[in-house]
C-alpha positions in Angstrom: 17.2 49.5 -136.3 19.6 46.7 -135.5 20.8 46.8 -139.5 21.7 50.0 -138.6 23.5 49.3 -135.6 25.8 47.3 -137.1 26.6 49.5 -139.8 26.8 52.2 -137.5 29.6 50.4 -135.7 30.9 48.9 -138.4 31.5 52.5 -139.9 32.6 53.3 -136.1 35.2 50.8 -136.4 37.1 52.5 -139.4 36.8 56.1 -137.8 38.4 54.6 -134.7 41.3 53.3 -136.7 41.3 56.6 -138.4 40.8 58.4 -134.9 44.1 55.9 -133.8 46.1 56.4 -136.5 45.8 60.7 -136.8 46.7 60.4 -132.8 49.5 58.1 -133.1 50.7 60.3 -135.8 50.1 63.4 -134.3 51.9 62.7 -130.8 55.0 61.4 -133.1 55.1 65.4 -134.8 55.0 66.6 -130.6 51.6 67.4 -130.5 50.2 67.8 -127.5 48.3 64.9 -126.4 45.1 66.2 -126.2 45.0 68.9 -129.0 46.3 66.1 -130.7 42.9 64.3 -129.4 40.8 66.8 -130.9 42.0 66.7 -134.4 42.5 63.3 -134.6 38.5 62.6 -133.0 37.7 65.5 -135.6 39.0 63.3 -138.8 37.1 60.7 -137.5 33.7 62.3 -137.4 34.2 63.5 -140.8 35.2 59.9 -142.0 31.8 58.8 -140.3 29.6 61.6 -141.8 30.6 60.3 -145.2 29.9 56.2 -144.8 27.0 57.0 -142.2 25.6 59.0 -145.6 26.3 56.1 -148.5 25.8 53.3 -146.1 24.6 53.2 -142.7 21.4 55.4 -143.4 21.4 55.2 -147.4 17.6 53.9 -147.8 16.1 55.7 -145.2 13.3 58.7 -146.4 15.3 61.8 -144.4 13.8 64.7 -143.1 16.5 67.0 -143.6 19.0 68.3 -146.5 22.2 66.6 -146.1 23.6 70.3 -145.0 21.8 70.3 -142.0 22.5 66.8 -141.3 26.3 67.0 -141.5 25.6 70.2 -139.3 23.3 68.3 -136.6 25.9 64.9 -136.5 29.4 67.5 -136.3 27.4 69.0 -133.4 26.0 65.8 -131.0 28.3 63.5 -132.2 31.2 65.7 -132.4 30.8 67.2 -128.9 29.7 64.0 -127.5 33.1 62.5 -129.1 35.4 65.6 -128.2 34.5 66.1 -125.0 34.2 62.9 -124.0 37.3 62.1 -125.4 39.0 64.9 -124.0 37.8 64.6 -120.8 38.2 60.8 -120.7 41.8 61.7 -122.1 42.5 63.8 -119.1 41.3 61.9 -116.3 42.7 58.7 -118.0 46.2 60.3 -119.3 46.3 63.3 -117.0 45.3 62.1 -114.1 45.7 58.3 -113.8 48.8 58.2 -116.1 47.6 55.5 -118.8 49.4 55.5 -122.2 47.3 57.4 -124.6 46.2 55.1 -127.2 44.6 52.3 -124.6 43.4 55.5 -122.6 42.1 56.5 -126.3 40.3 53.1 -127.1 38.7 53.4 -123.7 37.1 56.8 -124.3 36.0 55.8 -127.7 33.9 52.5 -126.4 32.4 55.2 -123.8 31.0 57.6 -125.8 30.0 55.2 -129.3 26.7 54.3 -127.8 25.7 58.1 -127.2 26.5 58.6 -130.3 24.3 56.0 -132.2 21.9 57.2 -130.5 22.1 60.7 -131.4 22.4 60.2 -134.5 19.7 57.1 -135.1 16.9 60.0 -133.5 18.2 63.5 -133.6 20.5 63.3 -137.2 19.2 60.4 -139.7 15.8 60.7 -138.3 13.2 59.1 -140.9 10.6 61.2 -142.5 7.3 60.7 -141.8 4.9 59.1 -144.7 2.5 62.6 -145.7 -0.4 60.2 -147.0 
């Protein structure tokens, strides 16, 4: 579990610049900060769908069709990462009136460790031996 950990935030850490880049560039076109949250925490997930996939959890027996799995992570670690991140966005931005990007890199360290563990049980859960 602790191989996949790493890998897990090592793919985490890409998503995040990916996640940091789509906001930066979104709020330069005038989006509105937190719509602008949304889609950029979307491109993320998507990002770590794919290198969760061909690395994180590559040797592991699955349970479940890669359908469902993309279905189950979009879902948990989707929400967990939208609305934390918008409701971290608000109080942090809204609220307390932090810049967005450190008030961005705040929310993201938050919600990462939901995350893995959603998707080490609940998404990339490992099959169970039939013999």
């Amino acid at each position: 579990m602790l191989r996949s950990w790493f890998r897990f935030n090592a793919v985490g850490l890409v998503g995040f610049a990916v996640q940091l880049f789509a906001l930066a560039g979104l709020l330069r076109l005038d989006v509105h900060y937190l719509a602008a949250t949304v889609l950029a925490v979307e491109a993320a997930v998507l990002q770590n769908f794919v290198w969760h996939e061909r690395w994180t959890w590559c040797g592991r027996s699955l349970v479940q069709g890669r359908g469902r799995r993309l279905w189950r992570f979009h879902v948990l670690n989707g929400l967990v990462s939208v609305l934390g991140n918008v409701a971290m966005m608000r109080l942090l931005v809204g609220e307390l009136g932090i810049p967005a990007v450190p008030a961005n890199l705040a929310a993201v360290f938050v919600c990462s460790t939901i995350n893995f563990a959603a998707a080490h049980r609940l998404v990339w859960a490992a099959g169970r031996s039939s013999a």
